[in-house]
N, C-alpha and C positions, 0 to 999 in steps of 0.2 A: 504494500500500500504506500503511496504517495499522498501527499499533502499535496495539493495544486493550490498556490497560489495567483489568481489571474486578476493582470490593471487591463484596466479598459483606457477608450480615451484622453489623449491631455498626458496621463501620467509619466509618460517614457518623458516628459518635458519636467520633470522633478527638479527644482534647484531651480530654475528659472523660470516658472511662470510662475507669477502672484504670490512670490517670495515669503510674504505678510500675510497669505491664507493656508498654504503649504510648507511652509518651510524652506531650507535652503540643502535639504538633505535630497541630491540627485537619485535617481530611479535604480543609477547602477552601485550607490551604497545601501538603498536601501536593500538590493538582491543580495548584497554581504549581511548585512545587517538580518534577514531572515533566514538567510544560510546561514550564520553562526550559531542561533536561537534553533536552529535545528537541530544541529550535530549536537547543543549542550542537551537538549532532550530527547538525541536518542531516536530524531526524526528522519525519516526522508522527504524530502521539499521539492516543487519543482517551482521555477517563479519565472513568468510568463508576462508580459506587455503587448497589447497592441492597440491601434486606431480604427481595425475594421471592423463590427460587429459581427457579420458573420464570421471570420476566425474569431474570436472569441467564444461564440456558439460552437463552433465545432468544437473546442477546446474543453468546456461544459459534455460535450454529447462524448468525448474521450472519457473525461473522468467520470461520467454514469454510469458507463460502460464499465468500465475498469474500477467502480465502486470506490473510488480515490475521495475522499472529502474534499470540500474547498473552501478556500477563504477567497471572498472577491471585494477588489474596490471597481464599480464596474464604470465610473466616473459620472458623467452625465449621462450615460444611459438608465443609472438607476432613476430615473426622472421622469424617462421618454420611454423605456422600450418592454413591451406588453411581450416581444418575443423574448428578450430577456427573462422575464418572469417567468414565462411557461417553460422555459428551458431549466430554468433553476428547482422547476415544481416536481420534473420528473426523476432529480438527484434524491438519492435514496439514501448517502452516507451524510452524514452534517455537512451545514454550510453556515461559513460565517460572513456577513458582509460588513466591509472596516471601510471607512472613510477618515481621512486625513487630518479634516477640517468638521468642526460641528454643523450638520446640514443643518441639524432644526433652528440654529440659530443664525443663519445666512437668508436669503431672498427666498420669498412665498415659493417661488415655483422648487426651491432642490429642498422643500422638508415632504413635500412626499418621497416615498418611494417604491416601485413596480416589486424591488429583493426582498424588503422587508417581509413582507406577507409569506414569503416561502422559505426566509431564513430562516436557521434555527437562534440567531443571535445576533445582535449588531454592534457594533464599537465607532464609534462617533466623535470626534473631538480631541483626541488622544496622539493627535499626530502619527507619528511612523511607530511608537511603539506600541500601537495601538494591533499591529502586525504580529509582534512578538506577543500581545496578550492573547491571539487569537491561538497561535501554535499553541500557548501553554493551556487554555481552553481543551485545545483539541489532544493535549499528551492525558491532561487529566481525563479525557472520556476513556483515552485506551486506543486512539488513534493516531498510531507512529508510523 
C-alpha cells in the first residue's frame, strides 16, 4: 500500500504564488518534507502534482484500484468540480483533503467544497504541515 498524495492546480507554483496565502515553502520541499514524515513513520508515499484535471482523475481511479489511500489538496477544483467528487466517492481506502490556506476563512466562493462531502477528514489552515498531520492521521489508522 501506498499513500498517494495528489496537488491539483496552482500548486506545483508553491513558493511563488501569493506568498502571504501559501507560504514560501516550494512544491518541491514540500515533496521532501512529506517524504521525510514518511520514512519516520514507516510509510510509503507517492506525491504527485498536476494542472490537468483529468490526470488527476486518473490518478484517483489508480489509487481505487490499487486500494492506496489519499490525501488530496485538489486546489481550486475543490470548488468547481462535481467530477472530482464523484471520483473521490468511489475510493474505498481513506481520504484526506488538506488545504494550505484556511478556505473557510478566504472568499465566499472557496468555503465550499465538492471533497469534503466524500472525505473522511479535512485539515485547513495548517499550512504545509498540515501534510504531515495527515500521514500521521493515516499511520494511526494502520495505513502504511
Amino acid at each position: 500500500m501506498t499513500i498517494q498524495v495528489l496537488n491539483g492546480a496552482n500548486l506545483g507554483r508553491l513558493g511563488t504564488r501569493e506568498p502571504e496565502v501559501y507560504g514560501t515553502t516550494t512544491h518541491a520541499q514540500l515533496v521532501d518534507l512529506v517524504g521525510t514524515a514518511a520514512r519516520e513513520l514507516g510509510m510509503e508515499v507517492q506525491v504527485r502534482q498536476t494542472d490537468d484535471e483529468g490526470q488527476l482523475l486518473r490518478w484517483i481511479h489508480e489509487a481505487t484500484d490499487a486500494g492506496d489511500p489519499i490525501v488530496v489538496n485538489p486546489g481550486g477544483w475543490t470548488h468547481t468540480s462535481v467530477v472530482l467528487h464523484d471520483a473521490l466517492a468511489a475510493v474505498t481506502a481513506p481520504v484526506l483533503e488538506v488545504h494550505i490556506s484556511n478556505i473557510h476563512r478566504r472568499e465566499e466562493f472557496r468555503r465550499h467544497s465538492y471533497v469534503s462531502r466524500v472525505a473522511d477528514g479535512v485539515i485547513a489552515g495548517l499550512g504545509v504541515e498540515g501534510y504531515v498531520l495527515a500521514l500521521q492521521w493515516m499511520s494511526l489508522r494502520g495505513h502504511r
